[in-house]
Structures are given as C-alpha cells and as structure tokens.
N, CA, C and O atoms as a GROMACS GRO file, in nm:
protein
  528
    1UNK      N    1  -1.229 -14.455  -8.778
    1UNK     CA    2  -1.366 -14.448  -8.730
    1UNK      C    3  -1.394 -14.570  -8.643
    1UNK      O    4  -1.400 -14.683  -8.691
    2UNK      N    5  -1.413 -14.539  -8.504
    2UNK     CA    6  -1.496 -14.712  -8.423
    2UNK      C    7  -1.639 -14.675  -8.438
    2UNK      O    8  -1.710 -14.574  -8.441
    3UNK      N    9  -1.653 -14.852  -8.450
    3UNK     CA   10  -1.779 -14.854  -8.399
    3UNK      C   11  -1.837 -14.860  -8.268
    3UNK      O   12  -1.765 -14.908  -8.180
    4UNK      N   13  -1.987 -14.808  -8.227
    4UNK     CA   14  -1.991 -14.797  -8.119
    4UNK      C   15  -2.114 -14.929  -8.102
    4UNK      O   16  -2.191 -14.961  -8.194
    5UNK      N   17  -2.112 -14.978  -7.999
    5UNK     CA   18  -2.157 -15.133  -7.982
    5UNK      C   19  -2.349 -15.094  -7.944
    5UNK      O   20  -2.402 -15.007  -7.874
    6UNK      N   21  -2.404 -15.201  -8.026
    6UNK     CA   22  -2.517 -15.187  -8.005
    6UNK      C   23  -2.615 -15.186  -7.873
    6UNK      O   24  -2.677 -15.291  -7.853
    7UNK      N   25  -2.628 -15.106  -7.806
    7UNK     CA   26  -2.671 -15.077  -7.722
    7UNK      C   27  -2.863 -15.104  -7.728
    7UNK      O   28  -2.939 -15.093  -7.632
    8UNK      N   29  -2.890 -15.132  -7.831
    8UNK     CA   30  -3.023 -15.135  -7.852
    8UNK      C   31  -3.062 -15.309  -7.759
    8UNK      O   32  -2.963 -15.369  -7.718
    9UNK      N   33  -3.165 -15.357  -7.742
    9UNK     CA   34  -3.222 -15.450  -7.665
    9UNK      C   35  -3.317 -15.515  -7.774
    9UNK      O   36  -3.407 -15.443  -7.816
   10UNK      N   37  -3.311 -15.597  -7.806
   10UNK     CA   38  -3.366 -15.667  -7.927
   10UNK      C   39  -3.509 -15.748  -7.845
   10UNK      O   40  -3.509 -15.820  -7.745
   11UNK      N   41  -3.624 -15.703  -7.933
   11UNK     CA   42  -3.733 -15.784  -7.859
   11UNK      C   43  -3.827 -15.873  -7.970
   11UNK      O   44  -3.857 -15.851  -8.087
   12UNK      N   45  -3.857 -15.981  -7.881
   12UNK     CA   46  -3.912 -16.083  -7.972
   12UNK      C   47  -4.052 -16.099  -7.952
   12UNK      O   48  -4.102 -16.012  -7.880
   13UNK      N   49  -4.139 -16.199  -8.001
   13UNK     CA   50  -4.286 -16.193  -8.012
   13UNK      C   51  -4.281 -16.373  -8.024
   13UNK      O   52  -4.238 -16.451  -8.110
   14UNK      N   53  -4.356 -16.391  -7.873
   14UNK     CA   54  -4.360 -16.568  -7.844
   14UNK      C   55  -4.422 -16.626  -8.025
   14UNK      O   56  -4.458 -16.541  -8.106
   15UNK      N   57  -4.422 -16.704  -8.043
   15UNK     CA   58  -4.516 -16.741  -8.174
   15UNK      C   59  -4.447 -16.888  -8.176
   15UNK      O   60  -4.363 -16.934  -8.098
   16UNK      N   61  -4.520 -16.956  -8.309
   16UNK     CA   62  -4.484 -17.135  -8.303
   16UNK      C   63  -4.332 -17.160  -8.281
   16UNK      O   64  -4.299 -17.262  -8.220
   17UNK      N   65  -4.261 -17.096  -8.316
   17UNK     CA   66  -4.074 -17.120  -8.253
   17UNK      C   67  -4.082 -17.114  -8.122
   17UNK      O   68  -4.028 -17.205  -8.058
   18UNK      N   69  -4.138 -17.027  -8.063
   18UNK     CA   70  -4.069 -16.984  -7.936
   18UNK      C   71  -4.259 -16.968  -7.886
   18UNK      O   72  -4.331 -16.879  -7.930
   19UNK      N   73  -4.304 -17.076  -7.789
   19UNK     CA   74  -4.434 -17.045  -7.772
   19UNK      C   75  -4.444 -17.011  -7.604
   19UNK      O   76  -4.362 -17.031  -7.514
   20UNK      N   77  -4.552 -16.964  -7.604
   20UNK     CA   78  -4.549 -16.883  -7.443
   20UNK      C   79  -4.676 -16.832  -7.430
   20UNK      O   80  -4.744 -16.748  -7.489
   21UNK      N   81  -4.696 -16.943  -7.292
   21UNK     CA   82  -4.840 -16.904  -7.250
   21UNK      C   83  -4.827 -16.947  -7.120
   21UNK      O   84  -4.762 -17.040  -7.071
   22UNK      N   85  -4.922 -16.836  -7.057
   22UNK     CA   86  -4.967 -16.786  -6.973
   22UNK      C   87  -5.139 -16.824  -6.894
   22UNK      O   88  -5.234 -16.776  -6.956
   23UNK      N   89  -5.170 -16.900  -6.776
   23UNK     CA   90  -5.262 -16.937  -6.731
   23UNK      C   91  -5.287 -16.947  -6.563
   23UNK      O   92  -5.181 -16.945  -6.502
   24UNK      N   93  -5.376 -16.954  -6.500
   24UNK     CA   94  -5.449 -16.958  -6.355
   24UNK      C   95  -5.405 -17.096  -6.302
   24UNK      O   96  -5.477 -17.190  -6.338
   25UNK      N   97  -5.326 -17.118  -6.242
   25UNK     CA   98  -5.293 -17.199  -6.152
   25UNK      C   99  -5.440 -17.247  -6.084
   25UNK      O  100  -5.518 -17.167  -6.031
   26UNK      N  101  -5.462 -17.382  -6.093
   26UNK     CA  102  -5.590 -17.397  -6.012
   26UNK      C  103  -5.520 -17.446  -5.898
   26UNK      O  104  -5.610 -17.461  -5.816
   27UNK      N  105  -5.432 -17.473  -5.853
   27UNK     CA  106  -5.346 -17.514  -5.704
   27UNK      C  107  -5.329 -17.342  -5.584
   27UNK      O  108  -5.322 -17.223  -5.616
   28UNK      N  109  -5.330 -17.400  -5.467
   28UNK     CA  110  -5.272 -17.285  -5.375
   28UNK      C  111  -5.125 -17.336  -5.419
   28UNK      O  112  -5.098 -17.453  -5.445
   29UNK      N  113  -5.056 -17.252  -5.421
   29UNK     CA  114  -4.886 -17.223  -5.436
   29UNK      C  115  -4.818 -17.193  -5.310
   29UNK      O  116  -4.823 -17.075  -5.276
   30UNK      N  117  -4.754 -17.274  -5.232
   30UNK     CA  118  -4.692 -17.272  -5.115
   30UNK      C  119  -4.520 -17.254  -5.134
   30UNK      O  120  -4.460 -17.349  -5.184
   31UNK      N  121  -4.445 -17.138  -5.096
   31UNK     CA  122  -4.290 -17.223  -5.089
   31UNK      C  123  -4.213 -17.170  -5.014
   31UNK      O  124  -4.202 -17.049  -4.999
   32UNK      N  125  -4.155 -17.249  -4.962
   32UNK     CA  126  -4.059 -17.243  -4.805
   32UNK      C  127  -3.951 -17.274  -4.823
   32UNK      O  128  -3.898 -17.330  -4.919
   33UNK      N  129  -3.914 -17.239  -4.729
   33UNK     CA  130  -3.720 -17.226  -4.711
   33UNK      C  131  -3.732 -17.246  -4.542
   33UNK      O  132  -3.800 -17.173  -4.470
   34UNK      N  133  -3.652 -17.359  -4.497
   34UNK     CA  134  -3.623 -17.356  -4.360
   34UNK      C  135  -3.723 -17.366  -4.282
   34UNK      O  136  -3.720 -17.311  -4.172
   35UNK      N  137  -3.834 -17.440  -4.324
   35UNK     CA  138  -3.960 -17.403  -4.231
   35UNK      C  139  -4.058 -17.270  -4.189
   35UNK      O  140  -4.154 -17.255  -4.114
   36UNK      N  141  -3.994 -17.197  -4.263
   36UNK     CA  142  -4.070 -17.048  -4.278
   36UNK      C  143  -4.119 -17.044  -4.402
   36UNK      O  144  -4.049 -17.100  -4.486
   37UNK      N  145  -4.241 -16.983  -4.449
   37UNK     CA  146  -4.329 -16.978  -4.574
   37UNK      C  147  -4.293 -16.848  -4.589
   37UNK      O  148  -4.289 -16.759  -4.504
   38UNK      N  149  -4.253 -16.844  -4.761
   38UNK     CA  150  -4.210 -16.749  -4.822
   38UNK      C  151  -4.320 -16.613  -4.889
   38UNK      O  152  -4.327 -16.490  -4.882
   39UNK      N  153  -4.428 -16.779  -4.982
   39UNK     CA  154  -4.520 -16.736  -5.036
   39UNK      C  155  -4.631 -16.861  -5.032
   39UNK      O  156  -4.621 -16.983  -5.040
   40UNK      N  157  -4.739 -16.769  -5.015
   40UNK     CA  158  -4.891 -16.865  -5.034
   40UNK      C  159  -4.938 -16.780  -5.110
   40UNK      O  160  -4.941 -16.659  -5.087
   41UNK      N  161  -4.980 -16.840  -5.210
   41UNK     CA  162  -5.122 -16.792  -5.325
   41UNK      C  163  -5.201 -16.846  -5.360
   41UNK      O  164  -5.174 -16.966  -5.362
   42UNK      N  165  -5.337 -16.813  -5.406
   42UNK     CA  166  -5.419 -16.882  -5.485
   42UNK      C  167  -5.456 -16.816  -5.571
   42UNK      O  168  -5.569 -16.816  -5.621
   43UNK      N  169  -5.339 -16.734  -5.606
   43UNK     CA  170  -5.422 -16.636  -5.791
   43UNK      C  171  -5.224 -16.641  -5.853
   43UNK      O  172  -5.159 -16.544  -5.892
   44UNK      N  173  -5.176 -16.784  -5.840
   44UNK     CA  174  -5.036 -16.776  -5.901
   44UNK      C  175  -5.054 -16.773  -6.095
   44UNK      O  176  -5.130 -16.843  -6.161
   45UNK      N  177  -5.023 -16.741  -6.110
   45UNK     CA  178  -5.003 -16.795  -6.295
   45UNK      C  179  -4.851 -16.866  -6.308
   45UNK      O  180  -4.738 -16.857  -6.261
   46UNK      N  181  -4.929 -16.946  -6.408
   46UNK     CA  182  -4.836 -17.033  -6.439
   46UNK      C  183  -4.790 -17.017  -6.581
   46UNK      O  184  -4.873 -17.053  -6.665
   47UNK      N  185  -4.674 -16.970  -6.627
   47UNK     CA  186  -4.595 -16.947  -6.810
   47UNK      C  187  -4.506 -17.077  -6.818
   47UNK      O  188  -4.411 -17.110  -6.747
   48UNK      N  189  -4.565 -17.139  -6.923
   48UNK     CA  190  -4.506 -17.227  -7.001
   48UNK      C  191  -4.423 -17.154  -7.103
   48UNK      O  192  -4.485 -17.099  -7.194
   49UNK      N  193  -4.297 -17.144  -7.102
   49UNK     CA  194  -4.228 -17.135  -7.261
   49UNK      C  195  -4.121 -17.233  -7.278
   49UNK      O  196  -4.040 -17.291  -7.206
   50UNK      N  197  -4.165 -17.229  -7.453
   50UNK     CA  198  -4.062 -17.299  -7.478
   50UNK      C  199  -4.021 -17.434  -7.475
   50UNK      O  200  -4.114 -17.505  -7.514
   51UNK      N  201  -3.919 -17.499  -7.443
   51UNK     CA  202  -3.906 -17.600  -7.356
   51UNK      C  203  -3.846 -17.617  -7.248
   51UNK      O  204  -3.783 -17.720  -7.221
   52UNK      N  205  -3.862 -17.507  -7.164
   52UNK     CA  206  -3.844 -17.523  -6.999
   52UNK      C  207  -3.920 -17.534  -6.931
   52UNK      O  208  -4.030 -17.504  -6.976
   53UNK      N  209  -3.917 -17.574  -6.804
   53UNK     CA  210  -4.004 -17.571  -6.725
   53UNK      C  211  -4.080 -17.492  -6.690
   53UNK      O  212  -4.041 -17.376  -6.688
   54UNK      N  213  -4.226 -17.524  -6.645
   54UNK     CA  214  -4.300 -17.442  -6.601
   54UNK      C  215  -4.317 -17.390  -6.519
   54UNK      O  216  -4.388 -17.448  -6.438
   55UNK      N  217  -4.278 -17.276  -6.488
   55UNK     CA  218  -4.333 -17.163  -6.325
   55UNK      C  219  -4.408 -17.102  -6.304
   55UNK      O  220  -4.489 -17.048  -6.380
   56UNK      N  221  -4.392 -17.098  -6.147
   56UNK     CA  222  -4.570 -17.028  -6.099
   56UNK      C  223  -4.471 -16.874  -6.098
   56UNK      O  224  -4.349 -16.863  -6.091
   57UNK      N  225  -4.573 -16.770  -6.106
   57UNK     CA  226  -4.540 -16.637  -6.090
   57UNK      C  227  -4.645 -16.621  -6.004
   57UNK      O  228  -4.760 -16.657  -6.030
   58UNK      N  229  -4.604 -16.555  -5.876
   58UNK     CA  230  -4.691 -16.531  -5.738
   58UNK      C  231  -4.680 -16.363  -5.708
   58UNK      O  232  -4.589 -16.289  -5.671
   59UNK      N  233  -4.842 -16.344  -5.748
   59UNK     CA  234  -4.867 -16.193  -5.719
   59UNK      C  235  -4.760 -16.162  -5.565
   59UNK      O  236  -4.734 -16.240  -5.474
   60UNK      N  237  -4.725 -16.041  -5.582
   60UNK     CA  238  -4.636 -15.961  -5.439
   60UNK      C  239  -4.658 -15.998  -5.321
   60UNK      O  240  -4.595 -16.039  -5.223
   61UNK      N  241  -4.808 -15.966  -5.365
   61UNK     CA  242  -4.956 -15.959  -5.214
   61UNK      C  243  -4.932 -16.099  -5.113
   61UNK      O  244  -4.933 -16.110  -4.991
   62UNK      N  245  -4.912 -16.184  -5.204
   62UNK     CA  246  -4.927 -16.305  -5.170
   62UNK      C  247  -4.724 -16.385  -5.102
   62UNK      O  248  -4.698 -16.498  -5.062
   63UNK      N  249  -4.660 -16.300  -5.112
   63UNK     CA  250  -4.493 -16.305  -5.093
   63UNK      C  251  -4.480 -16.225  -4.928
   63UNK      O  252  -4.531 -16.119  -4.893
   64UNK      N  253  -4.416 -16.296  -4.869
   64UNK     CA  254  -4.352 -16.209  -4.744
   64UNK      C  255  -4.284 -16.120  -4.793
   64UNK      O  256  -4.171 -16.132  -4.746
   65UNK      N  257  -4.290 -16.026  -4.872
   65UNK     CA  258  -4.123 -15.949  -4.852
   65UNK      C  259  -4.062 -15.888  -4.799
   65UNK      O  260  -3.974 -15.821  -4.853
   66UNK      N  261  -4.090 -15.888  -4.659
   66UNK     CA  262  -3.975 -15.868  -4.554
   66UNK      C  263  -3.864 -15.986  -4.532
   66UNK      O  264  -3.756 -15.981  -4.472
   67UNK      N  265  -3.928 -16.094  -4.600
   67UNK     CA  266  -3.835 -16.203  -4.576
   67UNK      C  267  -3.745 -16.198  -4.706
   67UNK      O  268  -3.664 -16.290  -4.712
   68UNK      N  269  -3.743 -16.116  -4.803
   68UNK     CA  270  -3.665 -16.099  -4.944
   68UNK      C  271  -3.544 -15.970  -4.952
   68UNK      O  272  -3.580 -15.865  -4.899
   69UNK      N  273  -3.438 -15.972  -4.999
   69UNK     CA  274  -3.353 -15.875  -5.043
   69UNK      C  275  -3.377 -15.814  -5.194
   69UNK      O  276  -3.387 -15.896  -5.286
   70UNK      N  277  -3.386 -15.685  -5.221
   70UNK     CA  278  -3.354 -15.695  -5.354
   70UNK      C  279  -3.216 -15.660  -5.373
   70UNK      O  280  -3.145 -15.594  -5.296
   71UNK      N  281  -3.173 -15.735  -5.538
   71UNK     CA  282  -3.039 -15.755  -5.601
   71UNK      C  283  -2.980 -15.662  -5.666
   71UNK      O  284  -3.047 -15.592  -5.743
   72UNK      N  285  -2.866 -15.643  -5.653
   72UNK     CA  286  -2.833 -15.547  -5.787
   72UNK      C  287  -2.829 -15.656  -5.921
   72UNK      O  288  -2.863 -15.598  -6.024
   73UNK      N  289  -2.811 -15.735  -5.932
   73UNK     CA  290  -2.849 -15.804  -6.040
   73UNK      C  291  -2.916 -15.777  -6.111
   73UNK      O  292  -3.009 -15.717  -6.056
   74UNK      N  293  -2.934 -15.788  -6.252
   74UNK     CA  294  -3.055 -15.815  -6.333
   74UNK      C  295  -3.006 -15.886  -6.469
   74UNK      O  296  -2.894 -15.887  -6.519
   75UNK      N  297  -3.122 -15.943  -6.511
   75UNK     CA  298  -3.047 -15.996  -6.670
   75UNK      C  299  -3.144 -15.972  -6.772
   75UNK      O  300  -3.181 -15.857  -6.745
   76UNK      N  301  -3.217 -16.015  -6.890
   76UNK     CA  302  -3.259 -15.960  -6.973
   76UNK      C  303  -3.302 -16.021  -7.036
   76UNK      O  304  -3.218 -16.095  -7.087
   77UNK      N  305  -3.467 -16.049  -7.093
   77UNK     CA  306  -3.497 -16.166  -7.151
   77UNK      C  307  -3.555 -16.128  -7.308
   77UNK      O  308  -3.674 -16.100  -7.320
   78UNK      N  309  -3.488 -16.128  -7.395
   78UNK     CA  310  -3.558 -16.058  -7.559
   78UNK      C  311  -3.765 -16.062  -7.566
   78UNK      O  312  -3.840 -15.991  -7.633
   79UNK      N  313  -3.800 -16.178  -7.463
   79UNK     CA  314  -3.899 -16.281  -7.480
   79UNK      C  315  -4.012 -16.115  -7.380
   79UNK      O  316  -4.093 -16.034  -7.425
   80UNK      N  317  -3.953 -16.139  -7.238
   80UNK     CA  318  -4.050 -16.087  -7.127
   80UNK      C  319  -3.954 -15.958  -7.114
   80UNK      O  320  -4.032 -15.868  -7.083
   81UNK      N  321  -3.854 -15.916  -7.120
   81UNK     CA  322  -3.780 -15.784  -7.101
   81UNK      C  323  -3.676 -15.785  -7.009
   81UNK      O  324  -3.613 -15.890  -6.989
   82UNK      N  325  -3.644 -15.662  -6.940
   82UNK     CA  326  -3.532 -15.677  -6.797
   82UNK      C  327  -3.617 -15.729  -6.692
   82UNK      O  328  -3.735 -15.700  -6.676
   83UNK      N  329  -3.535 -15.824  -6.608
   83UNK     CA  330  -3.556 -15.910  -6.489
   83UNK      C  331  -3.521 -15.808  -6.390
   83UNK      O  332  -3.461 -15.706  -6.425
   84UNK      N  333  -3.553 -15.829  -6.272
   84UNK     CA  334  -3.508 -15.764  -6.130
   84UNK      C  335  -3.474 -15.904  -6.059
   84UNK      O  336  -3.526 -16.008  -6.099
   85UNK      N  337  -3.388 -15.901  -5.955
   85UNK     CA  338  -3.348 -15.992  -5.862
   85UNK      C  339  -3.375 -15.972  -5.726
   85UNK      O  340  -3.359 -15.862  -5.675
   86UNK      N  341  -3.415 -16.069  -5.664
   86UNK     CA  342  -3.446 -16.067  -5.500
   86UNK      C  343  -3.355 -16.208  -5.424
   86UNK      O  344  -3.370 -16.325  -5.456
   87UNK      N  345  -3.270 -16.160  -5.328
   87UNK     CA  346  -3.233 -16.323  -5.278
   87UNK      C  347  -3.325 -16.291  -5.088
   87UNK      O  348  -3.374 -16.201  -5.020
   88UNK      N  349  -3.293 -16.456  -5.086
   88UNK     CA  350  -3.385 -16.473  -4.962
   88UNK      C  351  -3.243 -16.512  -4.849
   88UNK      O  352  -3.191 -16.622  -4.828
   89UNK      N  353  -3.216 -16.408  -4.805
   89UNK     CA  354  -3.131 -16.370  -4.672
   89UNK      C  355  -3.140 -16.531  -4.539
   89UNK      O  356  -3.042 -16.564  -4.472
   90UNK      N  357  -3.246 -16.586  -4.533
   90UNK     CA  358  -3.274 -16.728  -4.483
   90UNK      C  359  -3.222 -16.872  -4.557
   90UNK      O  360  -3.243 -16.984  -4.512
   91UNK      N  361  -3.158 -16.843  -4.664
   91UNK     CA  362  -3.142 -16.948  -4.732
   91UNK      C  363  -2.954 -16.915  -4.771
   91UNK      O  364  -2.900 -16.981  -4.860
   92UNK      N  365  -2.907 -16.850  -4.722
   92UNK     CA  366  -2.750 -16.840  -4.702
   92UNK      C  367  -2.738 -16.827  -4.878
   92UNK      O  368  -2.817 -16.766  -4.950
   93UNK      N  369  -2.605 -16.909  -4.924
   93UNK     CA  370  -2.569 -16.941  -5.013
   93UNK      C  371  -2.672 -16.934  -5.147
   93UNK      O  372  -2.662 -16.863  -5.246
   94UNK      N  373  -2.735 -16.996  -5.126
   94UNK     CA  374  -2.816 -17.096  -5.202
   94UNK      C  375  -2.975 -16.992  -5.228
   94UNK      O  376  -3.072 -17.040  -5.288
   95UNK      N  377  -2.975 -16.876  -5.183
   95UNK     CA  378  -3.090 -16.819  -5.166
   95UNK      C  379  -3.024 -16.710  -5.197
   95UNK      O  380  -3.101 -16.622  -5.160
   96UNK      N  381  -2.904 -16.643  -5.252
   96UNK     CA  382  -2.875 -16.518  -5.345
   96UNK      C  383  -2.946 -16.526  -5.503
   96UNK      O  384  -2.939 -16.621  -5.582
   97UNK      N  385  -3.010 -16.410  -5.518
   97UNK     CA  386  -3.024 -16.470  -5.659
   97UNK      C  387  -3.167 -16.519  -5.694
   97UNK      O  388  -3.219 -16.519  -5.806
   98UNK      N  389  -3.230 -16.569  -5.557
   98UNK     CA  390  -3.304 -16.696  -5.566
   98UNK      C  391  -3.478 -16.633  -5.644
   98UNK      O  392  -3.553 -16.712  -5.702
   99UNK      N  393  -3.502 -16.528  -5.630
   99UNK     CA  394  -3.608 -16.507  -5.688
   99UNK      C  395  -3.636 -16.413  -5.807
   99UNK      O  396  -3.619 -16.296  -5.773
  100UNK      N  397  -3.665 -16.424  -5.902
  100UNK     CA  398  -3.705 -16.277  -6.025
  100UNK      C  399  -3.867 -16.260  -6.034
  100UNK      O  400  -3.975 -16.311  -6.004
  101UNK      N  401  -3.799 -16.144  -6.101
  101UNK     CA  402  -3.906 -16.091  -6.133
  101UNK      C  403  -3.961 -15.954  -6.202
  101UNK      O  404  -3.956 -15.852  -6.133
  102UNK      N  405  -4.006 -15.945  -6.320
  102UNK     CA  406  -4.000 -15.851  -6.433
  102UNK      C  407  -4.173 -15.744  -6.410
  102UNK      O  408  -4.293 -15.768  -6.399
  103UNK      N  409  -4.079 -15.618  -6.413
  103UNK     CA  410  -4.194 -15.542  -6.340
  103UNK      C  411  -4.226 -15.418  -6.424
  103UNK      O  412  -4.283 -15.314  -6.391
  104UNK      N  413  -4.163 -15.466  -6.569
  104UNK     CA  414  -4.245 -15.400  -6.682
  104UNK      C  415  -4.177 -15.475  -6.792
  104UNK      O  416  -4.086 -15.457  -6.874
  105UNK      N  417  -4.265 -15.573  -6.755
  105UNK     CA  418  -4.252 -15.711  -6.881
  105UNK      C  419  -4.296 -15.635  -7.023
  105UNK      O  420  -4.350 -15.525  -7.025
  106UNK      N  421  -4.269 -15.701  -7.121
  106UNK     CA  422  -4.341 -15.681  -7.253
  106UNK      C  423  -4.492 -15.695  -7.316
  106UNK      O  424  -4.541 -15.800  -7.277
  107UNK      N  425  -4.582 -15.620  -7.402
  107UNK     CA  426  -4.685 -15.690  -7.377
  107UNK      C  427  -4.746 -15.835  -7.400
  107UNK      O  428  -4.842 -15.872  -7.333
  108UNK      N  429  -4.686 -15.916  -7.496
  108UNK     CA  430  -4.675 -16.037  -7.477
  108UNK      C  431  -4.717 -16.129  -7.363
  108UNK      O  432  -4.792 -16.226  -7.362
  109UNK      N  433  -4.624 -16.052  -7.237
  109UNK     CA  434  -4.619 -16.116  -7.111
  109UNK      C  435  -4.700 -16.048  -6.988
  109UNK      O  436  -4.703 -16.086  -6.870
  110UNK      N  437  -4.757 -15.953  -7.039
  110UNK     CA  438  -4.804 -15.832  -6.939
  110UNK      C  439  -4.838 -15.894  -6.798
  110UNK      O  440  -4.796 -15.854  -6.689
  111UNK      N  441  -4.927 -16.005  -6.823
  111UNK     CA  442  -4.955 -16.061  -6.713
  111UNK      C  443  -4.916 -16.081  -6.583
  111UNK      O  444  -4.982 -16.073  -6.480
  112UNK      N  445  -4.743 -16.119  -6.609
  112UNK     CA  446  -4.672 -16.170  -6.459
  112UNK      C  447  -4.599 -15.999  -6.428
  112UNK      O  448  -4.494 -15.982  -6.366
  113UNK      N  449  -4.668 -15.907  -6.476
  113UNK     CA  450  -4.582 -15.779  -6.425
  113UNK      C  451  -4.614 -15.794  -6.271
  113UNK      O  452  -4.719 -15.835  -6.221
  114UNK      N  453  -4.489 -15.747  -6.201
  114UNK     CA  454  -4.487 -15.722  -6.052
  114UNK      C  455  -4.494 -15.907  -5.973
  114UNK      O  456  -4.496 -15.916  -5.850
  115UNK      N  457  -4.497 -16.009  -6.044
  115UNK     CA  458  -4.534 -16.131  -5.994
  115UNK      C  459  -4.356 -16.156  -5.931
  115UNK      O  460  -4.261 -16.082  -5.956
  116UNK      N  461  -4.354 -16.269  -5.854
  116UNK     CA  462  -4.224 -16.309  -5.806
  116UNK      C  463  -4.223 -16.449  -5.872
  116UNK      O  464  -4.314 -16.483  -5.947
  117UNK      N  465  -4.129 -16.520  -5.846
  117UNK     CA  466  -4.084 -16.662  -5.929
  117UNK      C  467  -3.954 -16.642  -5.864
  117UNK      O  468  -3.877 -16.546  -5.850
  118UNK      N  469  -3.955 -16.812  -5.813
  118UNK     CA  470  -3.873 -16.888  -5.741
  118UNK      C  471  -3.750 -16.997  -5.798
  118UNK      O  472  -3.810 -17.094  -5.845
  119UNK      N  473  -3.666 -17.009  -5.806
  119UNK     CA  474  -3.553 -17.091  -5.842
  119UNK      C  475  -3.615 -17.181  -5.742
  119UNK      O  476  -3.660 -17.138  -5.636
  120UNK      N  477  -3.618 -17.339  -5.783
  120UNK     CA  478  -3.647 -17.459  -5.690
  120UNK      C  479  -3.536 -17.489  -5.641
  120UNK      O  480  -3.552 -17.536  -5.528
  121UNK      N  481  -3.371 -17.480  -5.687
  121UNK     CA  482  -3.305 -17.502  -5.598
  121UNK      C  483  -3.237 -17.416  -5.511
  121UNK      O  484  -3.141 -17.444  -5.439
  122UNK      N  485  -3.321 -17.262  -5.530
  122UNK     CA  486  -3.329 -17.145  -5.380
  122UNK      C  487  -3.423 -17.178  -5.285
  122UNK      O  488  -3.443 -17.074  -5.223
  123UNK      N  489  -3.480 -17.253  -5.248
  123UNK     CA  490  -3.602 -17.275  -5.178
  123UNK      C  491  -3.617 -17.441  -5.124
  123UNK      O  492  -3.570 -17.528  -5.197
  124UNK      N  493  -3.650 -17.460  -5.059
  124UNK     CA  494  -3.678 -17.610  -5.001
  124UNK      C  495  -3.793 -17.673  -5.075
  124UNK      O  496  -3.810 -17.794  -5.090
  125UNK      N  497  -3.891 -17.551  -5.131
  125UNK     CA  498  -4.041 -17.643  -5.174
  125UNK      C  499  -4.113 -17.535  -5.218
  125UNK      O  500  -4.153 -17.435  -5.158
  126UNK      N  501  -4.124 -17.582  -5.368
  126UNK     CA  502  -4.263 -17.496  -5.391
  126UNK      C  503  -4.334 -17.611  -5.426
  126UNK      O  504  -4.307 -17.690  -5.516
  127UNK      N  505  -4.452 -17.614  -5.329
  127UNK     CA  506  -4.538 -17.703  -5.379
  127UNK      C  507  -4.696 -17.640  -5.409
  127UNK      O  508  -4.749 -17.534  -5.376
  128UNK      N  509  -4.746 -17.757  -5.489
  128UNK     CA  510  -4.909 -17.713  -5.578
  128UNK      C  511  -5.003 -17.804  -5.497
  128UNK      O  512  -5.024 -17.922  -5.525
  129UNK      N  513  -5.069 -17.722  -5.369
  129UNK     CA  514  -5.179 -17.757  -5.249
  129UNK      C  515  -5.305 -17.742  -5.370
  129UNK      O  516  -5.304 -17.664  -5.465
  130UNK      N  517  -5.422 -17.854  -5.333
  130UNK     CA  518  -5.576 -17.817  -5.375
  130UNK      C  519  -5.596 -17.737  -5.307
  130UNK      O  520  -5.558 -17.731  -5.190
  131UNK      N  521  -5.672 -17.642  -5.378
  131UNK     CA  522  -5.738 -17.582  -5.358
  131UNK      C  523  -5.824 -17.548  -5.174
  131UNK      O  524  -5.939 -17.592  -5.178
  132UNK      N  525  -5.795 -17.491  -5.050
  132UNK     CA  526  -5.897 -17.527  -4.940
  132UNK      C  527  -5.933 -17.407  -4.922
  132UNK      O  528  -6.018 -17.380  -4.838
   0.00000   0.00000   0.00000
C-alpha cells in the first residue's frame, strides 16, 4: 500500500505567535526602477508580520501594469494563501520575480487582495512621500 502525499494546504490564523496587522499608510508610496515610476499611491496599506519587515501593498489602480510581466511562479503562504508573481521587464535580472501579490488572500488578510508589493532589491526605491 503507498501513501499518497498530502496535498492539502495547511492554513493558519495570525494571533500572539505569529501577529499580523494590517493599516493606512499615511505617506504617498512612490517606487521606481530606472527613472520610470512603477507605482504612486496614497491608499497603500501597510502589513506588519511577524518579525519581518514591513510592506506597503499598493492597490492595482495605483501600479503601471503595462510596465509588469506576470510569472508563472507562485509560492504559498499558510498565513495570507497562494502568491501570484509579476517581474518588471525594465529591471533585467534583478526585476524577475520582483513583485507579489495574493488575489484571494485568506480572511485574516482580506485586505491586501488584488494589492501589489515590491521586493526593495527589484526596484531602485520605494519611498514614503508626505502626503501633497
């Protein structure tokens, strides 16, 4: 008799181990590659988990994506669900890969559904502008 390998996707629930939150960027969110602007927002959210760093997730609206590829990639997070991949075709090497983004997150995370998020070292700059 084999066994047949678990195919199931194991999902978790942020709580005091594993904490995760979700909030309004009061900054415009700018980020470029090569002197061309990728994305500007001023409705980014920002998810803290854990102990990694914090990223902005930038509504679509607010993303060039004519300037984006999507990936066959994807990977899988127990936390927010399956990822999708986008690389940025302007950034050679270094810009495969370079953006995710989960577009039927868990409800936990519902929030950043359809949002994009940037690898800082796919990109030249995401920077946090006041507010104009």
């Amino acid at each position: 008799m084999s066994e047949q390998p678990n195919t199931t996707k194991t999902i978790k629930i942020p709580g005091p181990n594993h904490p995760i939150t979700i909030e309004r960027s009061l900054k415009r969110i700018v980020v470029s590659i090569g002197g061309t602007v990728l994305a500007d927002s001023r409705d980014a959210l920002i998810l803290r988990e854990a102990g990694y760093p914090p990223v902005q997730y930038i509504p679509r609206e607010d993303v060039n994506m004519a300037l984006l590829e999507r990936s066959p990639h994807a990977t899988y997070c127990p936390y927010k669900g399956d990822c999708a991949y986008f690389g940025i075709p302007l950034g050679g090497e270094r810009g495969i890969n370079a953006v995710w983004t989960y577009e039927a997150p868990y409800e936990a995370v519902a929030a950043i559904r359809n949002r994009l998020a940037f690898y800082p070292e796919g990109v030249d700059a995401i920077e946090e502008r006041p507010e104009s």
